[in-house]
C-alpha positions as CSV (number, residue, x, y, z in Angstrom):
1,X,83.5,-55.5,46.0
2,X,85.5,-52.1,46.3
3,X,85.9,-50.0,49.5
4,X,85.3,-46.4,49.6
5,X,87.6,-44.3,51.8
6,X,85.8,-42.0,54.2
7,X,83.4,-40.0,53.2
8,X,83.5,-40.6,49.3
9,X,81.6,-42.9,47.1
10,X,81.5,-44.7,43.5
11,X,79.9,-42.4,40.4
12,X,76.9,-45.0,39.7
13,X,75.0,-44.5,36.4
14,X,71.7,-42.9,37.4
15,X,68.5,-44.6,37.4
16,X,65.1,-43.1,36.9
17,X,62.0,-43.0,35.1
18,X,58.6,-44.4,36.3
19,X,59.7,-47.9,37.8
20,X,61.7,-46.7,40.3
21,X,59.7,-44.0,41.5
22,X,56.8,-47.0,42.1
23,X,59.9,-48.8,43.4
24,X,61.0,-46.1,46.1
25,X,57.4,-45.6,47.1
26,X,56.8,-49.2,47.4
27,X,59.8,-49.8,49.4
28,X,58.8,-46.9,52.0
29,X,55.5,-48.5,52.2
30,X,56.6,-51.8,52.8
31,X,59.4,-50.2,55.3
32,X,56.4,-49.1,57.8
33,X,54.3,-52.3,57.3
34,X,57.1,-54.9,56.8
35,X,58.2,-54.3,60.9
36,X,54.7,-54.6,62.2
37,X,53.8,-57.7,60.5
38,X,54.0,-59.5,63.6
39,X,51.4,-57.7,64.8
40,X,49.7,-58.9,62.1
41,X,49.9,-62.4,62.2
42,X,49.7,-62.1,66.3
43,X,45.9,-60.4,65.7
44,X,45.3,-63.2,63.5
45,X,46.2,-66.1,65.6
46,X,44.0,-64.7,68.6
47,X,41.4,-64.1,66.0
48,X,41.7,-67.9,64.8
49,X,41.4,-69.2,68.4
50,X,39.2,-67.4,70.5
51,X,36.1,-65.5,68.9
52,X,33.0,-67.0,69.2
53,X,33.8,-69.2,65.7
54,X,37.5,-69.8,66.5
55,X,39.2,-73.0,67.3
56,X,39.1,-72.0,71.2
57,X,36.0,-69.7,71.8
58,X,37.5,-67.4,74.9
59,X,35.2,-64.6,75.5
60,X,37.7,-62.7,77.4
61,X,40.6,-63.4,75.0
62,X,38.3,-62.5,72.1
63,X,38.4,-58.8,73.7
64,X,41.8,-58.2,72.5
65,X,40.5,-58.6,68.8
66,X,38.9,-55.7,68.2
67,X,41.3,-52.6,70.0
68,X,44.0,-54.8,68.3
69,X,43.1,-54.3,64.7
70,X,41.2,-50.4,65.5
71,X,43.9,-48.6,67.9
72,X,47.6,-50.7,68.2
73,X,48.0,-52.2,64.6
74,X,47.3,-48.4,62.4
75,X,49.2,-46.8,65.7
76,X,51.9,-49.1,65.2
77,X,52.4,-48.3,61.6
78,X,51.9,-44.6,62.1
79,X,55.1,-44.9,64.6
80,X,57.1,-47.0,62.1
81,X,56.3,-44.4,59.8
82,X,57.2,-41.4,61.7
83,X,60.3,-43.0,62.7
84,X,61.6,-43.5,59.5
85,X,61.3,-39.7,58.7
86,X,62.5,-38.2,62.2
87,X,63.0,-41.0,64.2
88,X,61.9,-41.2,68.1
89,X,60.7,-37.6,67.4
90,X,58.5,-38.2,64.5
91,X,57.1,-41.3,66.1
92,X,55.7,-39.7,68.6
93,X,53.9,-36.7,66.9
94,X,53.0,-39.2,63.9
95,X,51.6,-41.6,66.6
96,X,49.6,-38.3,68.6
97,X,48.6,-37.2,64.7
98,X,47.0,-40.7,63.3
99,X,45.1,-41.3,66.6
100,X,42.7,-38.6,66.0
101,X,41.8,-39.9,62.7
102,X,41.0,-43.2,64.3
103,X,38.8,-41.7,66.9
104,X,37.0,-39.9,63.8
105,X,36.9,-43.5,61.9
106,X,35.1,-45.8,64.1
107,X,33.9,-48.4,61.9
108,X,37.1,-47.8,59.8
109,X,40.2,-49.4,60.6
110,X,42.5,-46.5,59.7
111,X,45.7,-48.2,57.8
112,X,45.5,-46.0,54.8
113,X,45.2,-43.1,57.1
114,X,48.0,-44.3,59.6
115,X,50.6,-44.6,56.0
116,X,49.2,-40.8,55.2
117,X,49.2,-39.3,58.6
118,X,52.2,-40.7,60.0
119,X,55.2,-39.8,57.6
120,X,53.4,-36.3,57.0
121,X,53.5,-36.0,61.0
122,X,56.7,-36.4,60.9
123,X,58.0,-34.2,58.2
124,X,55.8,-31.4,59.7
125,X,57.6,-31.8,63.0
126,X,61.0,-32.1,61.6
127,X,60.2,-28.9,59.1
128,X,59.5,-27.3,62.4
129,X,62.6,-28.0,64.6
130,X,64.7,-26.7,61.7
131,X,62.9,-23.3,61.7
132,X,64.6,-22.6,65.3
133,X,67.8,-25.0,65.2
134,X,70.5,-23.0,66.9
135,X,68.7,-20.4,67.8
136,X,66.9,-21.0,71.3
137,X,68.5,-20.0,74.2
138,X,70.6,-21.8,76.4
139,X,68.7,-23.9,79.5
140,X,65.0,-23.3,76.8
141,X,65.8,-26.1,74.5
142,X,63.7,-28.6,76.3
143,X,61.3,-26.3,77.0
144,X,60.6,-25.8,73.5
145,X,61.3,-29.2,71.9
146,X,58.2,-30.4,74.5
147,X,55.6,-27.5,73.8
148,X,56.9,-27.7,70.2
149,X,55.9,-31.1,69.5
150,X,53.1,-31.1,71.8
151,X,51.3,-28.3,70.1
152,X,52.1,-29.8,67.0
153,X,50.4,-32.6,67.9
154,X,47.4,-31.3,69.1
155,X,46.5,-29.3,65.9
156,X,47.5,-32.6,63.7
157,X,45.5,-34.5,66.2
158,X,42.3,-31.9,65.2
159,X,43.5,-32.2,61.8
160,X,43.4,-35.5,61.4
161,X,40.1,-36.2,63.3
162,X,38.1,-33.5,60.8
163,X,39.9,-33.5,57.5
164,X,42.2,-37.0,57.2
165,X,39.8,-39.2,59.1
166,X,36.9,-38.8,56.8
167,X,39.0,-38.8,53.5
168,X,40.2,-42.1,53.9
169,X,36.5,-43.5,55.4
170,X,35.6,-42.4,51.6
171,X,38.7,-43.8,50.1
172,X,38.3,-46.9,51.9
173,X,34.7,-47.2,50.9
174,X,35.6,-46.6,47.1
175,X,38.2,-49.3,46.6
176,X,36.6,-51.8,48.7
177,X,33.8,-51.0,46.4
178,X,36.1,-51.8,43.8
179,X,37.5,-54.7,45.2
180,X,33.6,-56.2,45.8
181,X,32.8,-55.1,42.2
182,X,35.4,-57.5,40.8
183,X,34.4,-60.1,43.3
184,X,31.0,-60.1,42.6
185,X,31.5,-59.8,38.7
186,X,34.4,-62.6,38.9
187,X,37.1,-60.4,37.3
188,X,39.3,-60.4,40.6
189,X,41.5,-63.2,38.5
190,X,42.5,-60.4,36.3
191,X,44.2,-58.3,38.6
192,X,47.1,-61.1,38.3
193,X,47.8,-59.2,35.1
194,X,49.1,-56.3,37.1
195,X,50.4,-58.3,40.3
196,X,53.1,-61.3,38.6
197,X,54.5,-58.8,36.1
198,X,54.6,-56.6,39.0
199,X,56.7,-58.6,41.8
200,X,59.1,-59.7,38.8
201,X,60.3,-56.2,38.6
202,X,59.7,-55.5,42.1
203,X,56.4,-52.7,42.0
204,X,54.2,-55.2,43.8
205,X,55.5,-53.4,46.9
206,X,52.9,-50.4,46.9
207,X,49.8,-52.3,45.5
208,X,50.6,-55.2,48.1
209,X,51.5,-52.9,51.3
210,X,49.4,-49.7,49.8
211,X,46.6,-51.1,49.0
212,X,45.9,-55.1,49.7
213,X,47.2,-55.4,53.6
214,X,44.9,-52.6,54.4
215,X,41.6,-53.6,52.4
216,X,42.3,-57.0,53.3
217,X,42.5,-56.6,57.0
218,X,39.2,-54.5,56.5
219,X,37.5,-57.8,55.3
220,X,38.9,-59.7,57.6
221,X,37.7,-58.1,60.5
222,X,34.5,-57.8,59.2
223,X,34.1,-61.6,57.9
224,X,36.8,-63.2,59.5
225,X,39.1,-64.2,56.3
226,X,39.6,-61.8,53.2
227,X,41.0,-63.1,49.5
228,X,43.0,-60.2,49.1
229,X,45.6,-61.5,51.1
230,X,46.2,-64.1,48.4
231,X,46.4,-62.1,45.5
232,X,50.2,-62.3,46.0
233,X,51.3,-64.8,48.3
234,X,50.0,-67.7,46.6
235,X,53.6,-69.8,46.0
236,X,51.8,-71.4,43.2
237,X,53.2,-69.6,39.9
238,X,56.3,-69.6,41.2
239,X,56.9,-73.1,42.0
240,X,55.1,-74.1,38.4
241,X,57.4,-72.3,37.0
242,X,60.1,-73.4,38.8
243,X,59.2,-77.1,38.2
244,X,59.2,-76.7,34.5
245,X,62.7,-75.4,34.3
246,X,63.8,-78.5,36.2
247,X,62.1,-80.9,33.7
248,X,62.5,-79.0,30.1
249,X,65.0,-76.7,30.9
250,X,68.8,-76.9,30.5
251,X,72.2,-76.1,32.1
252,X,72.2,-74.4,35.3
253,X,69.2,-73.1,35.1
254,X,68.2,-76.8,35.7
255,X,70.1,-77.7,38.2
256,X,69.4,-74.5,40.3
257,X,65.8,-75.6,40.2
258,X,65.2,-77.6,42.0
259,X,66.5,-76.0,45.2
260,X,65.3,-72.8,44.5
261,X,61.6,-75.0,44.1
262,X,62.3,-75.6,47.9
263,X,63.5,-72.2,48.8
264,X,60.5,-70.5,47.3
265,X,57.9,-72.8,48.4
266,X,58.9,-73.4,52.0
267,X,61.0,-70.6,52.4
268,X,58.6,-68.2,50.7
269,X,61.6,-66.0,49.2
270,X,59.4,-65.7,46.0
271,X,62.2,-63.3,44.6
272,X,64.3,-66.6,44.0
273,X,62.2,-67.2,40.8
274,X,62.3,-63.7,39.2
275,X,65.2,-64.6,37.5
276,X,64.4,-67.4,35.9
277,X,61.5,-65.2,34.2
278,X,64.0,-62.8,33.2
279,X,65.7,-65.2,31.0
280,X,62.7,-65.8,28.9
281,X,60.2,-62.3,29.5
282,X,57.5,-64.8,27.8
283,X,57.4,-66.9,31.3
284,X,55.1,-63.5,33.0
285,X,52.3,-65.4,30.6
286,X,52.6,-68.7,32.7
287,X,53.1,-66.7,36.3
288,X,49.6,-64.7,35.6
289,X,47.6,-67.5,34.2
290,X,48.8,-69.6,37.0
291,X,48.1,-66.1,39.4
292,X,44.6,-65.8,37.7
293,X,44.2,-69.6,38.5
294,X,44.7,-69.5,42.2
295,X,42.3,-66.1,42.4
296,X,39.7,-68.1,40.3
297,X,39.6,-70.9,42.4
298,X,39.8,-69.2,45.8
299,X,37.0,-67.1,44.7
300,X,34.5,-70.9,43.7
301,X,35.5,-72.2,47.0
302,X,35.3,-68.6,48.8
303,X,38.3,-69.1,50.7
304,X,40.9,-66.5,52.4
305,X,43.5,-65.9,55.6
306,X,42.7,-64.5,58.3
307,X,45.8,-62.5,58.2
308,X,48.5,-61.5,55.8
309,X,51.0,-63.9,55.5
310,X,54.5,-63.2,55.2
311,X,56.4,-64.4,54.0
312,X,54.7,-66.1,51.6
313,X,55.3,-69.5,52.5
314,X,53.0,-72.8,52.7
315,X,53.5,-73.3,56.1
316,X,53.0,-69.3,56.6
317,X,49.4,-69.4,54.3
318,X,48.4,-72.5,56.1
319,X,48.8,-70.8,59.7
320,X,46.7,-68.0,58.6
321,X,43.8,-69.9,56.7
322,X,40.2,-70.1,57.3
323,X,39.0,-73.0,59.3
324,X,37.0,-73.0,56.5
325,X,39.2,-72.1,53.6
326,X,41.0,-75.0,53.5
327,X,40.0,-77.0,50.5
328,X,40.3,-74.1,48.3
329,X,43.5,-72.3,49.1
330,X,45.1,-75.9,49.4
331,X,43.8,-76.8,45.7
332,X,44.5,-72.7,45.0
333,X,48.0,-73.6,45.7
334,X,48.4,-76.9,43.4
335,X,45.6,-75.9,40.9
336,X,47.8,-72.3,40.2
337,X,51.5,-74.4,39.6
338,X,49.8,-76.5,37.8
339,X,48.6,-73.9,35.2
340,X,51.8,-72.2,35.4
341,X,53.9,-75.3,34.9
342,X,51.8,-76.3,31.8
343,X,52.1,-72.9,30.2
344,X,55.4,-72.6,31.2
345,X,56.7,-76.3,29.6
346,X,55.3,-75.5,26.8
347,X,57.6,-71.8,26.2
348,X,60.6,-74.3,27.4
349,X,60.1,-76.7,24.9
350,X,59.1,-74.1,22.3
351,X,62.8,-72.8,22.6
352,X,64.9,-75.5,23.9
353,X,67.0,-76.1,20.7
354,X,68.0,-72.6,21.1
355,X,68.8,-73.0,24.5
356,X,70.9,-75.8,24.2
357,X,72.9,-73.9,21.5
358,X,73.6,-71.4,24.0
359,X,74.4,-73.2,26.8
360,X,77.0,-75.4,24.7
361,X,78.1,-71.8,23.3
362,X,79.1,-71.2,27.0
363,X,76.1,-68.2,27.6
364,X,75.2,-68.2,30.9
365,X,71.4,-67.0,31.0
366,X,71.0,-67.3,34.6
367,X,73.8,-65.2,35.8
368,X,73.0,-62.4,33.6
369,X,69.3,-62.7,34.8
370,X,70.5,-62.8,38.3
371,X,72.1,-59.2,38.0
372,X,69.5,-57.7,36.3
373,X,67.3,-59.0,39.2
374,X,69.4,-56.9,41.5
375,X,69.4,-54.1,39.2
376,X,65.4,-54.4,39.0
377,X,65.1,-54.2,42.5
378,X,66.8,-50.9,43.3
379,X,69.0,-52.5,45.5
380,X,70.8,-56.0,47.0
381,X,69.0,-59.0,46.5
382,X,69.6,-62.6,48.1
383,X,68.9,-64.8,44.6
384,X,72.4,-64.8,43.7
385,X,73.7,-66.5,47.0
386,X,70.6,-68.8,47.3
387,X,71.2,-69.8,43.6
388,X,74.5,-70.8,44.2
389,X,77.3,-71.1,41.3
390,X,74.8,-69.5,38.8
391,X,74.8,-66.4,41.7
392,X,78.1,-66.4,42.7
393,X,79.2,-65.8,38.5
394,X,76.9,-62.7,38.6
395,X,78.9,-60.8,41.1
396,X,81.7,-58.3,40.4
397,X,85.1,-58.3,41.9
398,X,87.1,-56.0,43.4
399,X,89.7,-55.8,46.1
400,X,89.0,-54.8,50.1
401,X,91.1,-52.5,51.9
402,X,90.9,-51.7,55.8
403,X,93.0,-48.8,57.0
404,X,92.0,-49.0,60.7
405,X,91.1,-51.2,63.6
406,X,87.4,-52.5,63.1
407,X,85.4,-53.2,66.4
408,X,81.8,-52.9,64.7
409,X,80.8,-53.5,61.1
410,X,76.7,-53.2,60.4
411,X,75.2,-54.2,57.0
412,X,72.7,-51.6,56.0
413,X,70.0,-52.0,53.2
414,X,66.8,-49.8,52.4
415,X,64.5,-51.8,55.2
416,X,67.3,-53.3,57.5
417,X,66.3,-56.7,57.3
418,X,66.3,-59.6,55.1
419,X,69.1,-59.6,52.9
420,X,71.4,-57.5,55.3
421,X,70.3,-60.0,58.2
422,X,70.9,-63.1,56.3
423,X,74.7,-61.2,55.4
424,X,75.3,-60.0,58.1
425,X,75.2,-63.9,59.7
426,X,77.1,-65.6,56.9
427,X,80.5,-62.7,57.8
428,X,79.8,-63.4,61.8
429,X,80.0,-66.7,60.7
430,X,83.0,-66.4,58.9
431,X,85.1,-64.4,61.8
432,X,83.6,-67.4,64.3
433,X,85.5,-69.5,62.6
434,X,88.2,-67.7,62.0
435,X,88.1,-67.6,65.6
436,X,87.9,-63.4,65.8
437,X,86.8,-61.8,69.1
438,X,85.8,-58.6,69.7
439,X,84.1,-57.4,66.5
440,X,80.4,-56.8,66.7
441,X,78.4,-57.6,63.3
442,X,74.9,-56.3,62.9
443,X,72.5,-54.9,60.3
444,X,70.4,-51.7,60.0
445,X,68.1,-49.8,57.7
446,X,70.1,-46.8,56.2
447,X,67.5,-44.5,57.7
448,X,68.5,-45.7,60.9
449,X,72.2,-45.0,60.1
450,X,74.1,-42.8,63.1
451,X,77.5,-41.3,62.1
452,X,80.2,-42.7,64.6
453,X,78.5,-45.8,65.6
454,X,80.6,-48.2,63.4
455,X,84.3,-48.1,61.7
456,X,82.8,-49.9,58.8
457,X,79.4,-50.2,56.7
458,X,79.1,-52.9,54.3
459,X,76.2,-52.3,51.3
460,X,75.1,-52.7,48.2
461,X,76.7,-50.7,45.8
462,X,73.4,-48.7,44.5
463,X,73.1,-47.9,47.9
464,X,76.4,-46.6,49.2
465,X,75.9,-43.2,48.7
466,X,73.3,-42.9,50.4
467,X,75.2,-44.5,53.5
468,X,78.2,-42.6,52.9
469,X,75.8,-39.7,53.8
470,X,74.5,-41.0,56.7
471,X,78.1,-41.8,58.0
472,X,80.7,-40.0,56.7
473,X,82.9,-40.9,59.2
474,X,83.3,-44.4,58.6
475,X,84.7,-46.8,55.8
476,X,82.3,-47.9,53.7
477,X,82.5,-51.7,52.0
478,X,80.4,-52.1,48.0
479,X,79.1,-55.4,47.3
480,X,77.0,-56.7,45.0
481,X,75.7,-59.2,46.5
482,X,75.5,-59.4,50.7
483,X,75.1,-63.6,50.9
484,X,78.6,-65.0,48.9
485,X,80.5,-62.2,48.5
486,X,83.9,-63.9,48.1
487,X,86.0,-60.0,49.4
488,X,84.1,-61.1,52.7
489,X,87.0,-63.1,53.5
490,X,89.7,-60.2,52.6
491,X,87.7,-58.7,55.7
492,X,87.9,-61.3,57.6
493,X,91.7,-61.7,56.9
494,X,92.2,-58.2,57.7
495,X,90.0,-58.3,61.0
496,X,92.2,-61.5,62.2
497,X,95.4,-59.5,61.4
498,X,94.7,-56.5,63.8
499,X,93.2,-59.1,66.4
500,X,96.8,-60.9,66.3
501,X,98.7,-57.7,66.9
């Protein structure tokens, strides 16, 4: 871990090229869905008890269903949206902007439209405010800023009703085309060959959020459950996989197993299995045929949620099945690690001299997988700490420095949650028991960043640049990895120090 001084930051080698393009577009799509998938799985759960067919028919309750999934859940996302381009400001015009495609749309839920509409809102708005930024008279800003965005507004309301509105009622109507053409033919299996390659490297983000929450909420609302939402939730692969290395493998990868079986499965942090695929590339074979698996079999038994369900654990895919989908995502489930396992043991056993050689030639597979799971995703990731020793030998050292008093220290990561959250509690765990007082710990997205609020930012090191110019003022802590860093106690030590004096 290093700290930055105010204000400056780390030369990182640049990364480019296709995959993170996909990667940065799939995180901004996931970073106006991800929030709202409450939403989500609140729509589903009054869907699931009280329509007509539910497990509590409730006429009156049953209202809500409808205006749920039509007006709050795409207005909800267009806000998130908006917000992350020009915060309060752009929710609001984004929100004014995406509601006149939905009027246009009525037998369209307008997701697609909400993800358009909403950032583009936004931008407009913000494009606009710059043009006349310093330059209104004293006692007229209000004036403006109102008439501004409310004229705005109105013309992106028109705009969306006549020209977005109907685009995406013809985009929605060619991929679920698609999506019914592969149903109907039986082929949906094979878009596993795109989807478990894909979350390995961490591009599932725009297919899943872009493409597969929309569509599948379509179906849902029209048939009650959609498949789609399976696709990539299904814990399956993973925990075949994850069973093999704890049978055939060898060293830590073994011992990890296990517990990362639990983590994944339970949990639903999928991401604690990428690594284990990095070691051996040939292990994408047994997480697709294990994928196609659990598509095949949910398509015989024509099974599906009712909701998306995140994250993808058992207990979350149970919540959100069918009342009548439950024989086939259940066997979908054990049917798909099954495969997976198979395939898998047999790559294991296919190379397990070799592995043996290398583990007794001190190589650690595991940790070098690890990092390059972090470097994959663009960003922090939370195998390393949930992995435990093999994690903690990934990380990179360095020394902490704190040159002033520290009230408030916030986490920051691309979305604000997850990873930062989870570090965020192990530090204000650590300064409980050290038995600190008066330091605030919290996390953010870096969008959401204000300059001044906090004397120190902890991030991952990709991403402290881009904090560093979101809040110059303040110090500015690199890790590379936000659950075990071991410099966490340096801050700690430090914190305790200016507490005692």
């Amino acid at each position: 871990m290093t700290t930055q001084s105010t204000g400056t930051a780390e030369t990182a080698p640049k990364k480019g090229g296709a995959r993170v393009g996909v990667q940065k577009f799939g995180t901004f799509l996931s970073g106006m869905v991800m929030p709202n998938i409450p939403a989500f799985i609140a729509w589903g759960l009054i869907t699931a008890f009280f329509i007509d067919v539910g497990w509590t028919p409730n006429e009156g309750l049953a209202s809500i269903v409808v205006p749920t999934i039509h007006y709050l859940l795409p207005l909800l996302i267009a806000n998130t949206g908006g917000r992350m381009i020009y915060e309060t400001r752009g929710g609001v015009i984004a929100t004014i902007a995406t509601m006149g495609a939905i009027v246009a749309a009525p037998d369209t839920h307008m997701f697609i439209g909400a993800m358009i509409l909403g950032p583009l809102a936004a931008w407009l708005m913000k494009r606009l405010d710059a043009l006349w930024e310093g330059k209104i008279k004293p006692g007229f800003e209000m004036l403006v800023n109102m008439f501004s965005s409310g004229i705005l507004g109105f013309l992106l309301a028109i705009f969306g009703y006549y020209a977005v509105g109907p685009a995406v009622v013809w985009i929605t109507k060619v991929l679920g085309g698609g999506v019914n053409w592969l149903i109907e033919t039986g082929f949906l299996p094979l878009t596993s060959i795109i989807i478990e390659p894909a979350k390995v490297f961490f591009l599932n983000n725009a297919i899943n959020h872009g493409v597969l929450t929309p569509l599948g909420t379509e179906q849902a609302a029209e048939a009650g459950k959609s498949i789609l939402f399976l696709l990539e939730a299904n814990p399956g692969p993973g925990v075949g996989i994850l069973l093999a290395f704890a049978i055939f493998g060898v060293g830590m990868a073994k011992a990890s197993a296990p517990g990362a079986m639990i983590i994944q499965f339970f949990g639903g942090i999928h991401e604690i299995y990428f690594p284990y695929v990095l070691m051996k590339p040939m292990l994408v074979l047994a997480a697709v045929a294990g994928g196609a698996t659990g598509v095949a079999t949910n398509l015989i038994f024509g099974s599906g949620l009712r909701a998306p369900a995140a994250p993808g654990s058992i207990f979350a895919i149970l919540l959100q099945t069918a009342s009548d989908s439950y024989v086939g995502v259940i066997l979908s489930v054990i049917l798909s690690a099954t495969v997976s396992f198979l395939v898998a043991g047999v790559i294991l056993r296919a190379s397990r001299k070799r592995d043996l050689a290398a583990e007794a030639a001190g190589e650690n597979k595991l940790a070098d997988a690890v990092q390059q799971n972090a470097s994959n995703k663009g960003g922090t990731s939370r195998v390393g700490s949930l992995l435990g020793d093999a994690g903690a030998t990934a990380q990179a050292s360095g020394v902490a420095t704190a040159v002033a008093p520290v009230h408030n220290i916030i986490f920051a990561c691309d979305a604000g949650m997850g990873s930062s959250a989870m570090g965020a509690s192990v530090l204000r765990n650590k300064l409980k028991k050290a038995g600190v007082e008066g330091v605030t710990v919290t996390n953010k997205a870096i969008a959401n960043l204000v300059d001044g609020e906090a004397e120190l930012i902890i991030t991952h090191k990709d991403l402290t640049e881009r904090a560093i110019g979101k809040t110059p003022s303040a110090r500015h802590v690199s890790v590379d990895n936000f659950m075990s860093s071991p410099k966490y106690d340096e801050v700690v030590a430090e914190v305790s120090s200016q507490d005692a004096e």
